[in-house]
C-alpha positions as a Markdown table, in Angstrom:
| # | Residue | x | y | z |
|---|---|---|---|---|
| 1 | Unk | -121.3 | 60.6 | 135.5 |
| 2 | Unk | -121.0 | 56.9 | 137.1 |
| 3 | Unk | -123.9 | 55.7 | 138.7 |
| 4 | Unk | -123.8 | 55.2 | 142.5 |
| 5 | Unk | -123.3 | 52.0 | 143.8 |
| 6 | Unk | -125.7 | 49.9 | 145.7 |
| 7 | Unk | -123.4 | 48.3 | 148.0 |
| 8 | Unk | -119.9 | 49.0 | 147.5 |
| 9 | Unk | -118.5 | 45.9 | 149.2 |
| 10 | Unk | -119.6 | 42.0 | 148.9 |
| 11 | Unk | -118.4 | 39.4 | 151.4 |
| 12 | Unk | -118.1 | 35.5 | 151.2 |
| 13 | Unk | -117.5 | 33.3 | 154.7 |
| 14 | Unk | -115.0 | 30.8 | 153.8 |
| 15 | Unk | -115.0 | 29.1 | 157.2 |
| 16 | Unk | -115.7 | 30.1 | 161.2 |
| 17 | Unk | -112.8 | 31.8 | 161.3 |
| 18 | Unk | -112.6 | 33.6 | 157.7 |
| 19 | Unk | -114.3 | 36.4 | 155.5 |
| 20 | Unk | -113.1 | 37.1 | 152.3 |
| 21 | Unk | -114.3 | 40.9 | 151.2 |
| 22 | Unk | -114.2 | 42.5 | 147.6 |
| 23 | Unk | -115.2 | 45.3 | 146.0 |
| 24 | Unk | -117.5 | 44.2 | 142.9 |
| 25 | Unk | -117.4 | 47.5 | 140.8 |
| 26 | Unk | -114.1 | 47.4 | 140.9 |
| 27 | Unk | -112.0 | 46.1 | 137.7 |
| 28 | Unk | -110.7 | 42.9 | 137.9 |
| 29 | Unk | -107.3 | 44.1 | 137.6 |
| 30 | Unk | -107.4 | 45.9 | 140.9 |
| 31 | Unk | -110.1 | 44.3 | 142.4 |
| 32 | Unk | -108.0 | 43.0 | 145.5 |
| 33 | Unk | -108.8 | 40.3 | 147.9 |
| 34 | Unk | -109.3 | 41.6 | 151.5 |
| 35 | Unk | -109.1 | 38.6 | 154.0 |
| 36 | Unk | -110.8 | 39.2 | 157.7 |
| 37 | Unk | -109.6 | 36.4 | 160.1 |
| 38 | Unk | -110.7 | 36.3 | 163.8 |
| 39 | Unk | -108.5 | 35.0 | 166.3 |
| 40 | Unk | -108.9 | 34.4 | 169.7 |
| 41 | Unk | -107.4 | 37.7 | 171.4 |
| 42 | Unk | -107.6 | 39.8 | 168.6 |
| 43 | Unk | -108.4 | 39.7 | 164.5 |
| 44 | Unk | -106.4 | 40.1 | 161.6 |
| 45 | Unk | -107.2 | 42.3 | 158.5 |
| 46 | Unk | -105.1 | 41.2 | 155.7 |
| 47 | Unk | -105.4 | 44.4 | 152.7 |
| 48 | Unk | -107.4 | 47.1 | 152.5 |
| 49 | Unk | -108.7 | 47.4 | 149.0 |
| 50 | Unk | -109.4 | 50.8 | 147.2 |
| 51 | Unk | -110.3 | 53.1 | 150.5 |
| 52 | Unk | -113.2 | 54.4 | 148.0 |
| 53 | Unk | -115.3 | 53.6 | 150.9 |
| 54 | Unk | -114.9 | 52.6 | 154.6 |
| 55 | Unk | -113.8 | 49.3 | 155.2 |
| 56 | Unk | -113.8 | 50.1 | 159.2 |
| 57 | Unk | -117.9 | 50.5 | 158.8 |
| 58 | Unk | -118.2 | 48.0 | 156.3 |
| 59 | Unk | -116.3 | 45.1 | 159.0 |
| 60 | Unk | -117.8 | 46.7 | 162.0 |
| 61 | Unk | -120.2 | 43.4 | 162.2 |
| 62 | Unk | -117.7 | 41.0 | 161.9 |
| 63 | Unk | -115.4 | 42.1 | 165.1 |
| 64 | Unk | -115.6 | 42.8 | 168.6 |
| 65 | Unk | -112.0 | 42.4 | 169.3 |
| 66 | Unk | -108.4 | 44.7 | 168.8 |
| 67 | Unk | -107.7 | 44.1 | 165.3 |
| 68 | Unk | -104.3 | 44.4 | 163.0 |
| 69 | Unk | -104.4 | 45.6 | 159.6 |
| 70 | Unk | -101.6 | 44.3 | 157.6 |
| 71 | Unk | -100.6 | 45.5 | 154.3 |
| 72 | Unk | -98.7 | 43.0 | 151.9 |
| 73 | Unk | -97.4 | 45.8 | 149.8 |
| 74 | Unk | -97.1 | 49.3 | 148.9 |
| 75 | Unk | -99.6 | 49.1 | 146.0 |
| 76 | Unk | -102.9 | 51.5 | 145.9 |
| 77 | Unk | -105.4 | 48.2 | 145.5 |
| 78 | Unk | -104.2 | 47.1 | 148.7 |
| 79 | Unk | -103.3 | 50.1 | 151.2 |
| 80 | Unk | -106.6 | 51.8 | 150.2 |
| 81 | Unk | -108.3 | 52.0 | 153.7 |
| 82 | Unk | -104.7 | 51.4 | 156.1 |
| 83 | Unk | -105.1 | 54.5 | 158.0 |
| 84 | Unk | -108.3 | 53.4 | 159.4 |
| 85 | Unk | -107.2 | 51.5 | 161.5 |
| 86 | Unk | -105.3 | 51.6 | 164.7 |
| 87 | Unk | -102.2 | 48.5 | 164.4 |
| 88 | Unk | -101.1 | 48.8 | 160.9 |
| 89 | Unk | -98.2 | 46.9 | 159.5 |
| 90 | Unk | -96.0 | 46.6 | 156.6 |
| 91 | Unk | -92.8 | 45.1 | 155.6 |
| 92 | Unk | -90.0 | 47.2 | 156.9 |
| 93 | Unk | -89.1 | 48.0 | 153.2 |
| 94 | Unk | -92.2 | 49.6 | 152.2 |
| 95 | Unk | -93.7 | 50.9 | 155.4 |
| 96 | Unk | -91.4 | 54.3 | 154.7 |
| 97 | Unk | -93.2 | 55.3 | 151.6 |
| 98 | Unk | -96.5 | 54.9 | 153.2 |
| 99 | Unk | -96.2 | 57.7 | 155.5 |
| 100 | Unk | -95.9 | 60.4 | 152.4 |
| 101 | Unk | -97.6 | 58.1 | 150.0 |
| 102 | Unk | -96.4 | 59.1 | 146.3 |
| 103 | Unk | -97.1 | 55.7 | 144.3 |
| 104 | Unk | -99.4 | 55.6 | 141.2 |
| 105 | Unk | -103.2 | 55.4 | 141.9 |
| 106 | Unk | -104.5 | 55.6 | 138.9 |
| 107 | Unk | -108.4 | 54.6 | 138.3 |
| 108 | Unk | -108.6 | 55.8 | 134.4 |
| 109 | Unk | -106.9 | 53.8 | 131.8 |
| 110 | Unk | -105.4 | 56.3 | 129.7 |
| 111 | Unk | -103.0 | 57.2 | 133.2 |
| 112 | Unk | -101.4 | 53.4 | 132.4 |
| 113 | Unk | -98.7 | 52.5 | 129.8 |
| 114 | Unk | -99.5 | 51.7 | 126.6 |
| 115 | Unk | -98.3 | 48.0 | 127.1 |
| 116 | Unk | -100.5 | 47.0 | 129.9 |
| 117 | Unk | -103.8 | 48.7 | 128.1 |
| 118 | Unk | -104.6 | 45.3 | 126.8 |
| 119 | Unk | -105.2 | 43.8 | 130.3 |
| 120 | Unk | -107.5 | 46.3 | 131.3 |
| 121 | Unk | -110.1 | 45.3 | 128.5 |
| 122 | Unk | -113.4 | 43.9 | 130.6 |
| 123 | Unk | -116.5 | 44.7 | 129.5 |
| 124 | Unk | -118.8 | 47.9 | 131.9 |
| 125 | Unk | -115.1 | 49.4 | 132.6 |
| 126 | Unk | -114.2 | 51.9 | 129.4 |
| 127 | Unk | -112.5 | 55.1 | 130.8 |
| 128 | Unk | -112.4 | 54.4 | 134.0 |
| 129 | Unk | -111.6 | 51.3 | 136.6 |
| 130 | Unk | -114.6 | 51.6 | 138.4 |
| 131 | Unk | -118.1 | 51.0 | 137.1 |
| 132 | Unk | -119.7 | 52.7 | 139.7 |
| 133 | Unk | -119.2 | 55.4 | 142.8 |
| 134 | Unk | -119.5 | 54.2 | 146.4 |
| 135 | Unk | -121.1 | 57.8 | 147.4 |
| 136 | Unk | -122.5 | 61.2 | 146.0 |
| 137 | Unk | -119.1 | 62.7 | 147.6 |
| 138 | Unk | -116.6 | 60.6 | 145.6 |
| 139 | Unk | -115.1 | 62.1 | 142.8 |
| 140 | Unk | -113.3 | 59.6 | 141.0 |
| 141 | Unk | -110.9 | 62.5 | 138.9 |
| 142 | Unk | -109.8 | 63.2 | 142.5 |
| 143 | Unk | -109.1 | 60.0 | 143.8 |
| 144 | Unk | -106.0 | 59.3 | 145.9 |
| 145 | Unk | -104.8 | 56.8 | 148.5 |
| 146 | Unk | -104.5 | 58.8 | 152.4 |
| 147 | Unk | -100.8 | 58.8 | 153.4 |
| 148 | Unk | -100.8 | 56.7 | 157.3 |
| 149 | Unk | -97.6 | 55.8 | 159.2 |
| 150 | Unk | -97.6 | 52.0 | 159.8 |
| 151 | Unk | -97.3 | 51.8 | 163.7 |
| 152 | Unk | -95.4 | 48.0 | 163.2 |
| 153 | Unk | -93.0 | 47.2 | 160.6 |
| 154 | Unk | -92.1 | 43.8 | 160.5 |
| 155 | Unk | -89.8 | 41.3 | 157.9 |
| 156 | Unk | -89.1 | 38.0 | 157.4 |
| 157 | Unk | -89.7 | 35.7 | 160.5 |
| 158 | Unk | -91.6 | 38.0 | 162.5 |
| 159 | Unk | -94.9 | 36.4 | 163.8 |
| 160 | Unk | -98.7 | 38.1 | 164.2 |
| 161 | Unk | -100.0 | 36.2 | 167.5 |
| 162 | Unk | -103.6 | 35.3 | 167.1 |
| 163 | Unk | -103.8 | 33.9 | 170.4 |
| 164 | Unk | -104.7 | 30.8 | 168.6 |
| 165 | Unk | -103.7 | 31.3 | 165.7 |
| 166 | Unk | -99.8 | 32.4 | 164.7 |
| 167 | Unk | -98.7 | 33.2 | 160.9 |
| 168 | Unk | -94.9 | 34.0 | 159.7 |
| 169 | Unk | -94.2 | 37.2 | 158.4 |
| 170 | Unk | -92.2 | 35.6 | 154.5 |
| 171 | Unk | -90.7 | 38.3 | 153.1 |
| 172 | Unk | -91.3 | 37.6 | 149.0 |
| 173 | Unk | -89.9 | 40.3 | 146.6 |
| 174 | Unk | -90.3 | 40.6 | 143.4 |
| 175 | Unk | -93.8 | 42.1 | 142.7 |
| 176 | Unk | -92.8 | 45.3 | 144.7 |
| 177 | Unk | -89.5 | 44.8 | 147.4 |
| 178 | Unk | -91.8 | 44.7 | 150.4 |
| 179 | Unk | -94.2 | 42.1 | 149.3 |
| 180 | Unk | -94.9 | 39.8 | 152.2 |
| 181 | Unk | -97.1 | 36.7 | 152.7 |
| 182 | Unk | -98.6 | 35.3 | 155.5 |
| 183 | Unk | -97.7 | 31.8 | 156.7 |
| 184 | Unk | -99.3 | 29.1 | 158.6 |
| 185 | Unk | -97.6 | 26.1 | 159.3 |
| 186 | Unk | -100.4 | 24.8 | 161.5 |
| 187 | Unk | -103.0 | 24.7 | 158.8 |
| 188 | Unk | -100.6 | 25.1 | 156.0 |
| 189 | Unk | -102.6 | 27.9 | 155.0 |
| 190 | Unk | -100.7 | 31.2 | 153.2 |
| 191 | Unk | -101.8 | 34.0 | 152.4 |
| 192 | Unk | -99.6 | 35.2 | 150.1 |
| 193 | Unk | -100.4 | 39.0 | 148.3 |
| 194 | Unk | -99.9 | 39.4 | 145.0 |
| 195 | Unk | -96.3 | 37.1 | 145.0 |
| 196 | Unk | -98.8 | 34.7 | 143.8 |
| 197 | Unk | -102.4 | 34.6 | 142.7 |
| 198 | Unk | -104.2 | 33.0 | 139.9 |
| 199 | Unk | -103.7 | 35.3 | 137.3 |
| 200 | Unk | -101.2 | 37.1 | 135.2 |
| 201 | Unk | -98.3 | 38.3 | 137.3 |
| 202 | Unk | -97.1 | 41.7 | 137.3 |
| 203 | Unk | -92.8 | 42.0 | 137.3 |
| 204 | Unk | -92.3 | 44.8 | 135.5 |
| 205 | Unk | -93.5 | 47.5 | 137.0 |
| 206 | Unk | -91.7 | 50.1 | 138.4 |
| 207 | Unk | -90.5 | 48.8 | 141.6 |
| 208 | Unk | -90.4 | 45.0 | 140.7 |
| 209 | Unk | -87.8 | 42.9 | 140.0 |
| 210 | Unk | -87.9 | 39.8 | 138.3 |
| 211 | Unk | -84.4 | 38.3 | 139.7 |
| 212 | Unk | -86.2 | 38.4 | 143.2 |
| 213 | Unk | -89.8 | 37.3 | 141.4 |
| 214 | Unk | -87.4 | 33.8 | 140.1 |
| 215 | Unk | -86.3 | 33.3 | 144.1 |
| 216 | Unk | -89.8 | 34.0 | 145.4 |
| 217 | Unk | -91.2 | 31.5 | 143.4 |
| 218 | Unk | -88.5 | 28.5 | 143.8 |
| 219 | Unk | -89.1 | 29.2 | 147.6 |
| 220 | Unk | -92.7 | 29.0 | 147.0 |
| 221 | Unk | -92.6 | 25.9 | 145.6 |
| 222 | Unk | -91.4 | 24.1 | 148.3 |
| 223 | Unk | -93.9 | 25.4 | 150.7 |
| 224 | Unk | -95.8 | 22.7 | 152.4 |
| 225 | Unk | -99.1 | 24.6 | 151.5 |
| 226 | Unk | -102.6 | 23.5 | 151.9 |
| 227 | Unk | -104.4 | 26.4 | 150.9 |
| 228 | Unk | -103.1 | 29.3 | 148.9 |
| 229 | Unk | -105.1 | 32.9 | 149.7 |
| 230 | Unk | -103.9 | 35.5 | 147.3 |
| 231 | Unk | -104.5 | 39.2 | 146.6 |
| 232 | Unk | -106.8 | 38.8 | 143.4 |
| 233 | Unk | -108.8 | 35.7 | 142.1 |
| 234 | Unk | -110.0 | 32.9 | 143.8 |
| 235 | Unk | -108.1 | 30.6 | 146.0 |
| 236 | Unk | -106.3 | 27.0 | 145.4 |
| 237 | Unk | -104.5 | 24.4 | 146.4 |
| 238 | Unk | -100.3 | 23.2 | 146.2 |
| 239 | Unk | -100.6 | 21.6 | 142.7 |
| 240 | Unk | -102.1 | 24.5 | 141.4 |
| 241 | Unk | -99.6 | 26.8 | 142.7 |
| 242 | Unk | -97.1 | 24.6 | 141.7 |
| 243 | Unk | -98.1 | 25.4 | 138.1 |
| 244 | Unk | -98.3 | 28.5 | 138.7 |
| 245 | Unk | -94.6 | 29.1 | 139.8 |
| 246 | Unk | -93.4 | 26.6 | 137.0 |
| 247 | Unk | -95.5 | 28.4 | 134.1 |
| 248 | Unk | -93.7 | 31.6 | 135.7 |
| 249 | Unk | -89.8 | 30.4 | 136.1 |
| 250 | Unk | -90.8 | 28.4 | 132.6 |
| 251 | Unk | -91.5 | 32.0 | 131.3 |
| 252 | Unk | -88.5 | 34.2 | 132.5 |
| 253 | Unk | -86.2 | 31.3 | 132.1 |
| 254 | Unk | -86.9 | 31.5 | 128.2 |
């Protein structure tokens, strides 16, 4: 029996305008980044996490205003808590199989393939994913993501108006088809999914595709980027995601 959790989600204010939440007894490995960023006329909500417990309570503080949730891909770290919310978007690729949600959502380690058992070492996480339940109710052997019908789907070019603030809808494949980041160009600030984080990146999975992962990352490179927000690990900077896309195309290119 895993013990209950004190607080199930932690938060860090990166600037007036930005809240970056997590869920700490999560795994690493699916321990996504959930951006909250408030705009003028309205906020954005960029991921979801887990939807092992409300994020619509748990952000109930930080907003007063109509709010989008947007989803940068298909995958159960990051659609979690979508149907809690009233605008939800996804890529136009992806925003299908969200409606009768059938993906993997696995939280034990013995549901994952053999070959990606050694990523998923980290010390407090043995069985399963989680170190801890958010509730008495949850019962982790249960666990599934809530099938929601995204109410917008967009793809590359459309914009999310802020009122003050505008970002680009890139559409960046490889990772899953519908992978999309978040663009900008005023503050040269992306936020970008899991096309690119800092950490090992996933290609192989079912739905990836590596050809599209090389484009993605030539394209990202010549990005005029200031600030790189991705789905998992902390933040950086241009050079860094520089390497990052060179160690990549340096990888499948050998």
């Amino acid at each position: 029996m895993l013990p209950l959790a004190k607080k199930w989600y932690a938060r860090r204010k990166l600037s007036a305008d930005i809240t970056l939440l997590w869920e700490p007894h999560v795994h690493s490995f699916l321990r996504c980044n959930i951006w909250h960023i408030r705009g003028r006329d309205r906020d954005l909500l960029i991921d979801t996490g887990l939807g092992a417990k409300s994020l619509k309570d748990e952000i109930a503080d930080l907003t007063d205003k109509p709010l989008a949730a947007v989803a940068t891909h298909i995958h159960y770290d990051h659609v979690g808590c979508l149907h809690e919310f009233d605008e939800r978007i996804m890529h136009q690729q992806e925003a299908p199989r969200m409606v009768d949600y059938e993906e993997f959502c696995w939280l034990k380690v013995s549901e994952f393939p053999a070959d990606l058992h050694a990523m998923l070492v980290e010390p407090g996480f043995d069985e399963y994913l989680i170190d801890a339940r958010p509730d008495e109710a949850f019962d982790v052997d249960r666990y599934r993501i809530r099938s929601t019908a995204p109410t917008r789907s967009v793809h590359e070019g459309d914009l999310i108006d802020l009122a003050d603030r505008h970002f680009e809808i890139l559409h960046l494949p490889g990772h899953s088809p519908g992978s999309i980041g978040l663009w900008e160009e005023a503050s040269g600030t992306l936020f970008s999914g899991d096309a690119i984080y800092d950490g090992e990146l996933l290609d192989q999975l079912d739905d990836s595709d590596i050809d599209d992962y090389i484009r993605t990352m030539k394209r990202l490179r010549e990005l005029p980027v200031e600030i790189v927000h991705g789905g998992h690990e902390p933040s950086f900077g241009r050079e860094r995601m520089i390497e990052i896309a060179d160690a990549y195309l340096a990888l499948r290119d050998s």
